[in-house]
Backbone bond lengths (Angstrom), bond angles and torsions (degrees), N, CA, C in turn:
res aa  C-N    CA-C-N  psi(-1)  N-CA   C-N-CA  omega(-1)  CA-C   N-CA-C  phi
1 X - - - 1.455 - - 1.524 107.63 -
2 X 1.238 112.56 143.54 1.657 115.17 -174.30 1.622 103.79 -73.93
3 X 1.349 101.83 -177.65 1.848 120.50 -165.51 1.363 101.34 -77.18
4 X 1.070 113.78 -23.63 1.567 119.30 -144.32 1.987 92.47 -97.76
5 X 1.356 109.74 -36.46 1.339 116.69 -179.74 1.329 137.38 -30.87
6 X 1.247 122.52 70.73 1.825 110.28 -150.84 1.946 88.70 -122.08
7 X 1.694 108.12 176.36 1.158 106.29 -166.71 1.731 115.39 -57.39
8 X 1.898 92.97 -40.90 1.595 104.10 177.10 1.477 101.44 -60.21
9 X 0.725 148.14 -68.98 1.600 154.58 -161.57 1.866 106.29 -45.98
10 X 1.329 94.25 -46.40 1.862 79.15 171.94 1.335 104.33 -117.69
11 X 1.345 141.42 63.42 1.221 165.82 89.89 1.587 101.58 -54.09
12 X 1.296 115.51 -66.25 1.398 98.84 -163.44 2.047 100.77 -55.08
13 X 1.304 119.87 -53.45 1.213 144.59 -158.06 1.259 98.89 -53.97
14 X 1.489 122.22 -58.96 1.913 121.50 153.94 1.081 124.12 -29.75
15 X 1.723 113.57 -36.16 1.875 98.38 179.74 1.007 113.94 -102.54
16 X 1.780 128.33 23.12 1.343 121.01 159.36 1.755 102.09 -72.05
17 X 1.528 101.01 135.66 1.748 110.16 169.37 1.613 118.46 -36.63
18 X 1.791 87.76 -59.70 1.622 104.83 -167.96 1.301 102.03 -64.64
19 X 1.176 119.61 -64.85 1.991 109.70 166.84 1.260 132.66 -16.70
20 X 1.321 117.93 -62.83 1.579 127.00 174.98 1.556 107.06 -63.53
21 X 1.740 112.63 -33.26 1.892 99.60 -172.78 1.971 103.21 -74.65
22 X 1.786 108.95 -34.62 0.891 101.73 -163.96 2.016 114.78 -92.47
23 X 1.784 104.29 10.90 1.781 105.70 150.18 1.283 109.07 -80.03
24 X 1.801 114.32 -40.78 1.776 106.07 -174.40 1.505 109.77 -67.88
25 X 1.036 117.94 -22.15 1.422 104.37 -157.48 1.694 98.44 -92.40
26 X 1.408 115.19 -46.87 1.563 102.99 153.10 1.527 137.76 -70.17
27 X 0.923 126.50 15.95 1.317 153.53 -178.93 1.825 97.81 -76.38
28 X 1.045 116.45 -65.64 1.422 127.67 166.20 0.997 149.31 -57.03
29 X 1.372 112.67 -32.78 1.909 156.55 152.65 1.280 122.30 178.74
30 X 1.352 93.98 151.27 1.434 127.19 -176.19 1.785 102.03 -40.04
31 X 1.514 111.66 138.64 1.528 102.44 -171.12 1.879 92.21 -149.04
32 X 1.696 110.32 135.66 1.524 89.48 178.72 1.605 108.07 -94.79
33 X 1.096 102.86 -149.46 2.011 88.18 -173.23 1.455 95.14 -102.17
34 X 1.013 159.95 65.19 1.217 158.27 94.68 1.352 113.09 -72.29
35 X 1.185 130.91 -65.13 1.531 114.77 155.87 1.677 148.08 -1.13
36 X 1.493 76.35 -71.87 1.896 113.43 155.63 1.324 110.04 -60.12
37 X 1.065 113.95 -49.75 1.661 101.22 169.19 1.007 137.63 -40.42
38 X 1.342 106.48 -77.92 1.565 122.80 146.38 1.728 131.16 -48.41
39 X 1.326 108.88 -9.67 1.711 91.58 157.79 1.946 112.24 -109.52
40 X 1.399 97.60 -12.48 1.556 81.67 169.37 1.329 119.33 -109.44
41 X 1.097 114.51 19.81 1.675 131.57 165.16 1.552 100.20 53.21
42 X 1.762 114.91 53.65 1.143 107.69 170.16 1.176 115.31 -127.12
43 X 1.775 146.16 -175.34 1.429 128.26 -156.89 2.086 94.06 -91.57
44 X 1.041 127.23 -178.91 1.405 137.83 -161.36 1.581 95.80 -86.48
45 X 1.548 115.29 -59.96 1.711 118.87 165.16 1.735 110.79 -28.78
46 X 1.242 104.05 -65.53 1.486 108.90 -177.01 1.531 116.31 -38.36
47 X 1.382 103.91 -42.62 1.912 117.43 -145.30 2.329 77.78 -79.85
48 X 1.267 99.25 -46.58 1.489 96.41 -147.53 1.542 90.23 -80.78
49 X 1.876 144.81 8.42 0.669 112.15 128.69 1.394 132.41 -112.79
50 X 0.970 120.47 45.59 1.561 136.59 155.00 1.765 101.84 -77.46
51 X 1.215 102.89 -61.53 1.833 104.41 -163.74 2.187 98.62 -72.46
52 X 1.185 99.12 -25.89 1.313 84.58 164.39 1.208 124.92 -59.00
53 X 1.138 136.83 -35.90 1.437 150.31 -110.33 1.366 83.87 -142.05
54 X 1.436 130.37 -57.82 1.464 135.45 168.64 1.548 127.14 -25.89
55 X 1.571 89.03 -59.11 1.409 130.81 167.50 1.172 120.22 -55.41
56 X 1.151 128.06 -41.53 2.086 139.97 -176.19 1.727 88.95 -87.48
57 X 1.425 135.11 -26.27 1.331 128.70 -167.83 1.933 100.13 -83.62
58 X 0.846 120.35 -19.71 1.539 124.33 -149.26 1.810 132.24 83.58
59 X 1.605 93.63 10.91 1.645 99.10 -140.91 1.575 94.91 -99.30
60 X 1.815 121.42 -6.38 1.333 129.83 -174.62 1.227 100.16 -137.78
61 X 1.626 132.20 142.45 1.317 138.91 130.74 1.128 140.39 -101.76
62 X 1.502 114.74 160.62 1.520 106.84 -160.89 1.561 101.33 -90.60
63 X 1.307 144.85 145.27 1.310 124.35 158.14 1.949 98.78 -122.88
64 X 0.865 88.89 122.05 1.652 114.48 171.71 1.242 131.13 -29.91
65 X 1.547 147.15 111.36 1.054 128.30 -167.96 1.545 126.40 -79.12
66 X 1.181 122.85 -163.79 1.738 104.66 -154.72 1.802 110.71 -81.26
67 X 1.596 110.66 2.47 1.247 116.28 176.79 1.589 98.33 -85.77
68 X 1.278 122.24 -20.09 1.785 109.84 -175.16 1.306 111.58 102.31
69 X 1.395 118.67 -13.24 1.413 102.93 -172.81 1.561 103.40 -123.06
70 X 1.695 140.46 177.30 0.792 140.79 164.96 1.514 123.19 -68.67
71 X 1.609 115.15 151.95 1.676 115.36 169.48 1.013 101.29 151.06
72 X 1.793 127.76 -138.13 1.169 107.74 -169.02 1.402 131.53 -83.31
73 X 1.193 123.89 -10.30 1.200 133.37 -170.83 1.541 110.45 -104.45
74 X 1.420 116.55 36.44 1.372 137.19 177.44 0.902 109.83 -91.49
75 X 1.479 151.09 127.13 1.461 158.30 167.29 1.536 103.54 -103.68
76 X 1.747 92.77 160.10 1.881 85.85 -166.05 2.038 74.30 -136.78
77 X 1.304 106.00 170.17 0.976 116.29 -166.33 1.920 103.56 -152.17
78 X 1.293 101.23 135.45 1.668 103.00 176.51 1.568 111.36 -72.09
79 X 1.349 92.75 145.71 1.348 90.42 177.08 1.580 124.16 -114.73
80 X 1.800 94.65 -17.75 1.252 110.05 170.99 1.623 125.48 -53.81
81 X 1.258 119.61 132.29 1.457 130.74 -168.85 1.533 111.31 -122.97
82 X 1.297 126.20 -17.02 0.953 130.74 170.64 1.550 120.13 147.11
83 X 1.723 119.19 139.68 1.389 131.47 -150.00 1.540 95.68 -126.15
84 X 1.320 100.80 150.51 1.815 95.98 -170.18 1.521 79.84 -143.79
85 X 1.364 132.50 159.65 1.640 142.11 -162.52 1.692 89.49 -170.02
86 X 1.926 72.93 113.80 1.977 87.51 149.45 1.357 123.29 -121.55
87 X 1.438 118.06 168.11 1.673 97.94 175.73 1.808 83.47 -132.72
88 X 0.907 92.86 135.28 1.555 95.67 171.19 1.654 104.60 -162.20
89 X 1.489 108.06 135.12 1.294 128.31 -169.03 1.801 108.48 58.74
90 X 1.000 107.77 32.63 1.292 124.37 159.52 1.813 110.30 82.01
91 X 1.230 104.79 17.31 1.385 120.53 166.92 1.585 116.22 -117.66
92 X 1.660 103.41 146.67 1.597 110.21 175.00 1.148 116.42 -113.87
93 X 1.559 122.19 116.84 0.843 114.93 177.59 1.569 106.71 -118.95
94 X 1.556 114.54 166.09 1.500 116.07 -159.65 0.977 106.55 -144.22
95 X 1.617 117.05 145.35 1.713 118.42 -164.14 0.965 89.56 -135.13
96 X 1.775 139.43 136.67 1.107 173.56 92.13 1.073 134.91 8.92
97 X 1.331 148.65 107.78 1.744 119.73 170.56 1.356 91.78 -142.33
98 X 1.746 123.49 137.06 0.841 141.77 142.08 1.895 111.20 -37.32
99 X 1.788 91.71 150.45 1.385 113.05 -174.89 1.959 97.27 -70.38
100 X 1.297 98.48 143.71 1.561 115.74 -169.52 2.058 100.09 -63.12
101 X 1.654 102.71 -19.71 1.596 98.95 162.69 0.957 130.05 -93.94
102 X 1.054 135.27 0.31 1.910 157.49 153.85 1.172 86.34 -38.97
103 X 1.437 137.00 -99.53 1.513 138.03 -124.74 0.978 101.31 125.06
């Protein structure tokens, strides 16, 4: 997970629209960003920085297309499994866990 990753920071990152369609929609299978495009009816710029941004969080992976290397035929996949948030003493802090098929 990047430096920058704090509870506010993926709170904020959860209430982007395109964020939440593009964990559910990989949540299920692997999807590359043309896909994503076309199911969250948003422009291609947008999608690739969502999965960037996804990606620097820990919250997306890339899995490789059948040549081995990255580009377009790269699918990214959620990794998020579930987020639990406390606030106590007037701070939130947030715990993470990868999906039980991650590793």
């Amino acid at each position: 997970m990047c430096e920058r990753a704090t509870a506010n920071s993926i709170l904020d990152l959860l209430g982007n629209e395109y964020v939440r369609q593009i964990l559910r929609l990989t949540s299920t299978e692997p999807m590359t960003p043309y896909e994503l495009e076309a199911e969250c009816d948003a422009s291609l710029p947008t999608i690739y920085r969502q999965i960037e941004t996804l990606t620097e969080y820990g919250l997306l992976t890339p899995e490789l297309g059948a040549n081995g290397r990255a580009g377009e035929c790269t699918r990214y996949r959620s990794t998020l499994g579930e987020v639990d948030i406390e606030l106590d003493d007037g701070e939130f802090t947030l715990h993470r866990r990868q999906r039980p098929d991650m590793g």
